[in-house]
C-alpha positions as MATLAB code, in Angstrom:
seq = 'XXXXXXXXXXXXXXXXXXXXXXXXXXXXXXXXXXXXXXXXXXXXXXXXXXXXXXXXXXXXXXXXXXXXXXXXXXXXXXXXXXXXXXXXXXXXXXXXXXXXXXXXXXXXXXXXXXXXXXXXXXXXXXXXXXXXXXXXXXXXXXXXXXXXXXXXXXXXXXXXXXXXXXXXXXXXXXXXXXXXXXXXXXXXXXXXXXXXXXXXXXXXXXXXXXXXXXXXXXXXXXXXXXXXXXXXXXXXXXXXXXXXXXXXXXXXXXXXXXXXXXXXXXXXXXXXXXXXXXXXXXXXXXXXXXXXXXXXXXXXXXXXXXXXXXXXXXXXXXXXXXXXXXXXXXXXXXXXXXXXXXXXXXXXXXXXXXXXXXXXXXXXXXXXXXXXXXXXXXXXXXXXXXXXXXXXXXXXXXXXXXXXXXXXXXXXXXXXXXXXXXXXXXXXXXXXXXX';
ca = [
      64.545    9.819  247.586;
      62.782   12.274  249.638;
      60.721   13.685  246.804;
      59.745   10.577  245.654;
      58.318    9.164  249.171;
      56.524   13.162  248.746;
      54.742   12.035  246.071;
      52.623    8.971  246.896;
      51.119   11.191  249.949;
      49.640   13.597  247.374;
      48.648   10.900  244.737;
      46.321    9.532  247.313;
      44.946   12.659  248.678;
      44.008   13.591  244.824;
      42.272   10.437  244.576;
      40.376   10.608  247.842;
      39.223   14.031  246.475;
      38.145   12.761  243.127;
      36.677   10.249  244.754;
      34.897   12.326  246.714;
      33.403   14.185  243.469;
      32.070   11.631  241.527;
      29.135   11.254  243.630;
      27.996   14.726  243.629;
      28.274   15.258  240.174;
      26.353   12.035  239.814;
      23.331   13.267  242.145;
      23.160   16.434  239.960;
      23.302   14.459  236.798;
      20.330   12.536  238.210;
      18.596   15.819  239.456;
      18.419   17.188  235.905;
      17.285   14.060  234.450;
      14.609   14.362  236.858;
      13.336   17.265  236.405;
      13.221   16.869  232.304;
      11.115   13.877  232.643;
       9.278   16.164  235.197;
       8.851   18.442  232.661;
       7.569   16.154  229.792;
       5.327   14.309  231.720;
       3.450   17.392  232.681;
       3.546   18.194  229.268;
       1.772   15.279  227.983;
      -0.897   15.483  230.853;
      -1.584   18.951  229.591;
      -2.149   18.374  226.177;
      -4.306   15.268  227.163;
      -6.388   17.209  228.934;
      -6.557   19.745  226.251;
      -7.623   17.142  223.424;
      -9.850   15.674  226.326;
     -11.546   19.259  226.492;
     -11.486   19.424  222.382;
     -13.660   16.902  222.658;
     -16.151   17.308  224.742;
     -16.457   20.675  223.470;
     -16.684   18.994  219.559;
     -19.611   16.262  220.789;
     -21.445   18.873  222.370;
     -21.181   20.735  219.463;
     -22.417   17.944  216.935;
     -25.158   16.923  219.709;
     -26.542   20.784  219.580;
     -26.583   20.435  216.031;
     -28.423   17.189  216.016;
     -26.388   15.046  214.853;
     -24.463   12.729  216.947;
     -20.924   13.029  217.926;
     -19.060   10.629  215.479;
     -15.749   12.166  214.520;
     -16.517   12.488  210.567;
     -12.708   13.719  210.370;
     -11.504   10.418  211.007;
     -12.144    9.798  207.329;
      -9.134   12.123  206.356;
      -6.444   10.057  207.998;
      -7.941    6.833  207.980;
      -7.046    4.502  204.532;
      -8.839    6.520  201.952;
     -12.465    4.971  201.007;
     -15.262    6.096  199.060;
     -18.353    6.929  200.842;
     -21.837    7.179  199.197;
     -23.530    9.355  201.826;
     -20.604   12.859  200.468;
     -21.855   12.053  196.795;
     -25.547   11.715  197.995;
     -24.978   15.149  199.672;
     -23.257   16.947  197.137;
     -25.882   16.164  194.305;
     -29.032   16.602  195.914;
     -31.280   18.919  194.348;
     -32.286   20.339  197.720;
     -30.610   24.030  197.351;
     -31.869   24.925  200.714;
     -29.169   22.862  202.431;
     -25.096   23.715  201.560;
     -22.577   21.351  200.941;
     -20.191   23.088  203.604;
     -18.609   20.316  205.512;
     -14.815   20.488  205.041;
     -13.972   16.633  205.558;
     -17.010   15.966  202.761;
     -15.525   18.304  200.267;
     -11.930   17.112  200.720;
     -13.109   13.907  199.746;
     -14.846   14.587  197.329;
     -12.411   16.718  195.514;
     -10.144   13.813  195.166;
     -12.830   11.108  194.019;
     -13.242   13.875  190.498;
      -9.570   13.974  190.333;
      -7.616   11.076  191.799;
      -9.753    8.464  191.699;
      -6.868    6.013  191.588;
      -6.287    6.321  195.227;
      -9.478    4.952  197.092;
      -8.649    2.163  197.734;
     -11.729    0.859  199.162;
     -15.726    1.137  199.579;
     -17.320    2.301  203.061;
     -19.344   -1.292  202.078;
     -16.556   -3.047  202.506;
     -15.969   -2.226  206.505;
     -17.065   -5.703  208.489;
     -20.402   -5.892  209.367;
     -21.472   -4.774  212.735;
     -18.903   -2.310  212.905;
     -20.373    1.283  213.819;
     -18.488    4.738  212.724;
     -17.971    5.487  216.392;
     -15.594    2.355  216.596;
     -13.279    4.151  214.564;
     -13.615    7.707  216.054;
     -10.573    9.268  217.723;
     -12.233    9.596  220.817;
     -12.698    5.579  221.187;
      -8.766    4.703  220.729;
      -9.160    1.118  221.209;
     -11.858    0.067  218.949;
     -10.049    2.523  216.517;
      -6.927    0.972  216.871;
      -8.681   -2.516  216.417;
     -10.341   -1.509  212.867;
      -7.528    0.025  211.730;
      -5.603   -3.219  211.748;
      -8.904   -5.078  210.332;
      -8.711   -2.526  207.578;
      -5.406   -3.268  206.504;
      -5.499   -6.785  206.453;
      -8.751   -6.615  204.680;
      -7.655   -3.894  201.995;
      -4.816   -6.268  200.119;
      -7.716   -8.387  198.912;
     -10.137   -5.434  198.072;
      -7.902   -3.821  196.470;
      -7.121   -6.704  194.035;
     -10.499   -6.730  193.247;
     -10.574   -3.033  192.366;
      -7.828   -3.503  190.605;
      -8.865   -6.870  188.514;
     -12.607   -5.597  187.992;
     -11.684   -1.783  187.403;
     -15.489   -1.071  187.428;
     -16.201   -1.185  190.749;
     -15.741    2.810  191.450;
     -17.233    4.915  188.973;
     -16.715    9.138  189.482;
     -18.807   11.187  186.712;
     -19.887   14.030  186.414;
     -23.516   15.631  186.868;
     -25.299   16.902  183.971;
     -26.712   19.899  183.961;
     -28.705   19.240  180.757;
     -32.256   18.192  180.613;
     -34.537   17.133  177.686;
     -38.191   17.055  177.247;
     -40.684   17.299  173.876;
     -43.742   16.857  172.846;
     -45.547   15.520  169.900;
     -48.982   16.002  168.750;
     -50.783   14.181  165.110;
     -54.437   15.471  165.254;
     -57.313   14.476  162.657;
     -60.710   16.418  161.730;
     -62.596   14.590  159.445;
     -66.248   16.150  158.033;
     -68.761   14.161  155.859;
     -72.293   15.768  154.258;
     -74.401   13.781  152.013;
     -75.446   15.644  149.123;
     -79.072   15.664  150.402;
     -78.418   17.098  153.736;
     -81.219   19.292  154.689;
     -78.592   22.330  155.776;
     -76.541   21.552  152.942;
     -72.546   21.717  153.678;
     -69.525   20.410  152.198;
     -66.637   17.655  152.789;
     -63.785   18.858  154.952;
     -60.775   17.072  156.062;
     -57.744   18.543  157.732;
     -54.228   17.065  160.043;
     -52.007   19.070  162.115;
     -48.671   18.064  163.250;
     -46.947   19.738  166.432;
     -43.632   19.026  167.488;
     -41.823   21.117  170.788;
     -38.180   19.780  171.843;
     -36.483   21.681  174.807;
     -32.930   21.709  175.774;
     -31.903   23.569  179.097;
     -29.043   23.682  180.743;
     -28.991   24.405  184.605;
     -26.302   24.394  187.356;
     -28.447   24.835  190.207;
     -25.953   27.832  190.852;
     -26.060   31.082  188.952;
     -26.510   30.108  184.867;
     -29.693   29.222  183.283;
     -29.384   28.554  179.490;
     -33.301   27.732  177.969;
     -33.686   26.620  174.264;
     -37.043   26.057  173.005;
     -37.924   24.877  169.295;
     -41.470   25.017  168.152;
     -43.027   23.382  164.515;
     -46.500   23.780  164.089;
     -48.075   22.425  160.465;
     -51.423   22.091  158.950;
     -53.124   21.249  156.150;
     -56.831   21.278  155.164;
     -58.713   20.424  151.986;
     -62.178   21.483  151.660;
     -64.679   20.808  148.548;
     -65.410   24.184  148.441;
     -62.016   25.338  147.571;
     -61.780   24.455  143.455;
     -58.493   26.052  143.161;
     -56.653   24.536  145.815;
     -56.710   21.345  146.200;
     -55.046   21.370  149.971;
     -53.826   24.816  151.971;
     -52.535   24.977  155.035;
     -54.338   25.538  158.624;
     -51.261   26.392  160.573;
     -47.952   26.921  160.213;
     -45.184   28.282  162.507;
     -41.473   27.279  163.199;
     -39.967   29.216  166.025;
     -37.050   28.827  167.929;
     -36.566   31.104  171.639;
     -33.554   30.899  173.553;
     -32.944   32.359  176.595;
     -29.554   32.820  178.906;
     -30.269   33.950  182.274;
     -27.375   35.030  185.301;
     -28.903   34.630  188.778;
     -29.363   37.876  190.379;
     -31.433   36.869  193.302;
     -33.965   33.681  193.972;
     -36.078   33.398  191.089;
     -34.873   36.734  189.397;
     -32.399   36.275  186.377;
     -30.432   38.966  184.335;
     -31.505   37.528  180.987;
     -30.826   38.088  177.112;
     -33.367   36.570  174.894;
     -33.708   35.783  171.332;
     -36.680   34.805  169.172;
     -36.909   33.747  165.502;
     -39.556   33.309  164.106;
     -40.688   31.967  160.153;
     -43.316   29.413  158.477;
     -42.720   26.516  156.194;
     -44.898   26.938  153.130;
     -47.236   29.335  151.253;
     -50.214   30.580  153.251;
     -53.196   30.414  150.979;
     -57.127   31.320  150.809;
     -60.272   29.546  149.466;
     -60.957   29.393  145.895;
     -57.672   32.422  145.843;
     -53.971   32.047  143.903;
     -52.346   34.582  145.732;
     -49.799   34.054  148.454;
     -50.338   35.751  151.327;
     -47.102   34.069  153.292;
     -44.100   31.679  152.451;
     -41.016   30.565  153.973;
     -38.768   33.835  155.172;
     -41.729   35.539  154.061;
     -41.949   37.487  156.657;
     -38.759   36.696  158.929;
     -38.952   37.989  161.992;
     -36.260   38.346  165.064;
     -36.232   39.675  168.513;
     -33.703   40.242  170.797;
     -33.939   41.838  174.442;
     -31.915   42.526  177.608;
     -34.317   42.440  180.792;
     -35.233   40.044  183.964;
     -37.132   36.344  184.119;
     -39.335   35.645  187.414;
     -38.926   31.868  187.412;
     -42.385   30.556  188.342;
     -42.533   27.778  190.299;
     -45.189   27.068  192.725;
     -44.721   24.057  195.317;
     -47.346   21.835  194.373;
     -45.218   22.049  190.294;
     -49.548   22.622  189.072;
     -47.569   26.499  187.432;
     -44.501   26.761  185.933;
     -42.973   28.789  184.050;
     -40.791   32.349  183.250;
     -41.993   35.879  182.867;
     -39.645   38.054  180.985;
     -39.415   42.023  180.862;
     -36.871   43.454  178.601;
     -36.689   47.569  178.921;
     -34.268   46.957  175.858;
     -35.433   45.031  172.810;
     -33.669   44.877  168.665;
     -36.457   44.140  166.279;
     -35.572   42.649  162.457;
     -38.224   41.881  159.892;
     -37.559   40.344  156.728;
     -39.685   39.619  153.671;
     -38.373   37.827  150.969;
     -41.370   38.402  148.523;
     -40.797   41.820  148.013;
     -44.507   42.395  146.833;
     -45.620   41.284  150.780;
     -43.738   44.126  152.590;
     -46.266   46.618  152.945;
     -48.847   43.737  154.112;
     -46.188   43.549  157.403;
     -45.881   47.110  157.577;
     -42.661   47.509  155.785;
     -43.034   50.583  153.173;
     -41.245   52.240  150.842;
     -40.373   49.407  148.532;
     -37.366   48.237  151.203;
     -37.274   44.579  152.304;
     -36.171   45.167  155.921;
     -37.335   47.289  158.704;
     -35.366   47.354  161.791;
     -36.559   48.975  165.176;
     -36.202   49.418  168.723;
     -38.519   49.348  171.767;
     -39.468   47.087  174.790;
     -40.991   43.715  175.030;
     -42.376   41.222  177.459;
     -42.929   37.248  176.961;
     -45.285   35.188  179.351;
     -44.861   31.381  179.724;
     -47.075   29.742  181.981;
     -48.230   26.163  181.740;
     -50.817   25.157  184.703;
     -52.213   21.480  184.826;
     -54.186   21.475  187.821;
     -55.051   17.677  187.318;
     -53.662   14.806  186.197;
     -54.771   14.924  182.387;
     -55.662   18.366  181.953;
     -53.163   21.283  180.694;
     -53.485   24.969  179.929;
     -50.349   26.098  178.378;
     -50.507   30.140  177.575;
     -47.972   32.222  175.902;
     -48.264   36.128  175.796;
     -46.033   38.461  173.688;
     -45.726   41.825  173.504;
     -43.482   44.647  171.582;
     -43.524   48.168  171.385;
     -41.786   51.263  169.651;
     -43.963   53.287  171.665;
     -45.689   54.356  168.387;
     -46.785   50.682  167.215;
     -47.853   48.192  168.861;
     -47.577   44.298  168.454;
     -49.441   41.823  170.702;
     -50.330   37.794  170.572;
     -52.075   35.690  173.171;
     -51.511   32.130  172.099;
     -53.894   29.479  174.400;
     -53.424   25.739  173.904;
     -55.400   23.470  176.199;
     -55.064   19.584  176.082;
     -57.111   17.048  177.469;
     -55.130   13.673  177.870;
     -57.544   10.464  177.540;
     -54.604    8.860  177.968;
     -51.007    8.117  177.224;
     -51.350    8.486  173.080;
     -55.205   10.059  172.909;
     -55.742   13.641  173.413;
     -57.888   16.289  172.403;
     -56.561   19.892  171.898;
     -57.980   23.542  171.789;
     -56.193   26.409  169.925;
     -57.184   30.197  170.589;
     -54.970   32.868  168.958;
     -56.156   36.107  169.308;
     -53.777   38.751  167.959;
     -53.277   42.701  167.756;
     -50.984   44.723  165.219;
     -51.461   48.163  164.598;
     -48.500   48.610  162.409;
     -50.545   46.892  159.271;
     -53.199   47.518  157.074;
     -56.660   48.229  159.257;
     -59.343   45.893  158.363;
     -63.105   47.689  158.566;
     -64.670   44.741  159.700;
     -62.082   43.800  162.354;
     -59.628   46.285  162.576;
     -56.357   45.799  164.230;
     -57.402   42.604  166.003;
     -57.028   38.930  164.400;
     -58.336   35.843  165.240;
     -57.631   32.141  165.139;
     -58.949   29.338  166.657;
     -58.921   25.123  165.957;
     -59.846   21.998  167.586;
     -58.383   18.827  167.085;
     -58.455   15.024  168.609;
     -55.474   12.570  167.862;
     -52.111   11.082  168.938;
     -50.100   12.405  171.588;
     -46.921   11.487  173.402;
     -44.354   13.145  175.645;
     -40.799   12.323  176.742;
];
């Protein structure tokens, strides 16, 4: 009985103590609560702050750069929409300027390969609505848009999806085309009693040139040029032949070029060169030419100079080739030692250096010199031509044209009267028309 009236004295005391407990370990409970939310908060004032500094530091930035401070990175993590302005920028022909903004190239790297999800047009944002609304640094407009956005891009994309045209992503092409076409006429008429005498003439030429580059704007420059030049002429002193021709050339130059600096290009170039028919003389059977007869091809390693003045009045390429293969065929073998291939072979192969001059200068409106100088050596023959065509342009269709051709070759036959230097010259008046 005694130890059980014990008992209740000490049960109480253990409570009073327990009692006592519970409210210190309560205050300390709420003392490290405190000082975590303590913690936290100062944490998110610090890293406002920071992102405050960010940007002021990024508008400043944009503003020294002259262009105002409008948060193009918003694009990234805003819904994904297709913006004409990176496309603009990306393939303007400007090379001056780079295409080095990160946000721009992002984008643009997935309109050429995921089309499929833009799901909206920069067009399609309400009107009124400025890009700074929905910059980071302007959370409430942003916030705002944002919700405009989404309840307007349900019905856009619908129509995206229903049209399926409205978002187009190609390519650029890096291949041009241009020719020109020339049908000229010479007509001559003498009476029979013509006090200087003379005799009937008439003649046609036909040019055709067709050109088909390819340029990256980069580093690769890949030229292809394809020239067809035919005459014919009758004249009434000429009782063998009743028509011969005036001019005849088909010749085809292409040119691959590496950028090495500016206008200078690492360059390997090839020319062929043939005719299409029999070359002929007054009152005279014999052929002097024919198709393949000769056949000539060139091919050098060197450097182009683009040329390219800023008014566009001269363009063109100048080409030196240290390094330069030389072919010659001649299918009538009874021609070969007329282009100074001897000892009853059909062939003659060389090597040596060359150069080739393209300029073309129209310093008006319907005037144009276009000149074309070639040039080959084996440093013990020498080969040079000079060709000179200039147009006048009456108008779109009507033109007038002068040829001059003068040419050197040492490696044939010397002529007494001329010797190593030849001569050719026409003028014509037709049709014309470029594209």
């Amino acid at each position: 009985m005694k130890v059980k009236t014990l008992y209740f004295p000490l049960f109480f005391i253990l409570l009073f103590l327990i009692a006592q407990q519970l409210p210190a370990q309560s205050r300390k409970r709420n003392a490290i609560i405190d000082d975590i939310v303590k913690s936290y908060t100062d944490s998110l004032n610090f890293y406002k702050k920071k992102c405050d500094s960010l940007r002021l530091v990024n508008d400043s930035v944009m503003q020294s750069m002259g262009s105002p401070a409008d948060n193009k990175y918003f694009r990234l993590f805003s819904p994904l929409a297709y913006y004409p302005d990176i496309a603009n920028r990306a393939l303007r022909m400007d090379e001056s300027q780079d295409f080095d903004n990160a946000a721009d190239r992002n984008l643009l790297q997935v309109y050429l390969n995921r089309p499929d999800l833009v799901e909206y047009s920069s067009t399609d944002i309400p009107a009124g609505t400025s890009t700074e609304e929905v910059g980071i640094a302007h959370q409430p407009e942003r916030i705002e848009l944002t919700k405009q956005v989404k309840s307007a891009t349900p019905s856009v994309k619908t129509d995206v999806e229903s049209s399926n045209v409205d978002l187009v992503v190609t390519r650029p092409n890096f291949w041009t085309f241009h020719g020109d076409y020339y049908l000229q006429f010479l007509q001559n008429y003498v009476s029979e009693n013509w006090y200087k005498s003379g005799a009937n003439s008439y003649s046609m030429m036909g040019t055709v040139t067709l050109q088909y580059n390819y340029n990256n704007k980069q580093k690769v420059k890949w030229d292809n040029k394809l020239e067809l030049r035919l005459g014919f002429q009758t004249t009434e002193a000429d009782t063998i032949n009743k028509f011969k021709t005036s001019d005849d050339l088909v010749r085809y130059t292409s040119k691959l070029g590496l950028q090495a600096h500016a206008n200078w290009y690492y360059t390997m170039q090839l020319i062929a060169q043939t005719q299409f028919t029999k070359g002929l003389r007054n009152n005279n059977d014999y052929v002097f030419s024919d198709f393949m007869s000769p056949f000539t091809l060139n091919v050098s390693l060197g450097m182009d100079y683009t040329v390219n003045t800023k008014n566009k009045k001269l363009t063109g390429a100048i080409h030196i080739a240290p390094f330069a293969f030389k072919f010659k065929y001649v299918d009538r073998k009874y021609l070969a030692e007329s282009f100074g291939i001897y000892g009853g072979h059909r062939t003659l192969e060389d090597f040596g250096s060359q150069y080739t001059i393209d300029l073309t200068w129209a310093p008006v409106n319907n005037f144009k010199w276009k000149t074309r100088i070639y040039g080959y050596t084996t440093y013990h023959k020498y080969e040079m031509e000079w060709e000179n065509t200039l147009t006048l342009q009456f108008n779109k269709y009507i033109s007038t044209c002068l040829y001059l051709y003068p040419r050197f070759d040492d490696s044939v036959n010397r002529v007494d009267d001329h010797g190593y230097i030849q001569f050719k010259e026409y003028f014509s008046f037709g049709f014309s028309y470029s594209m």
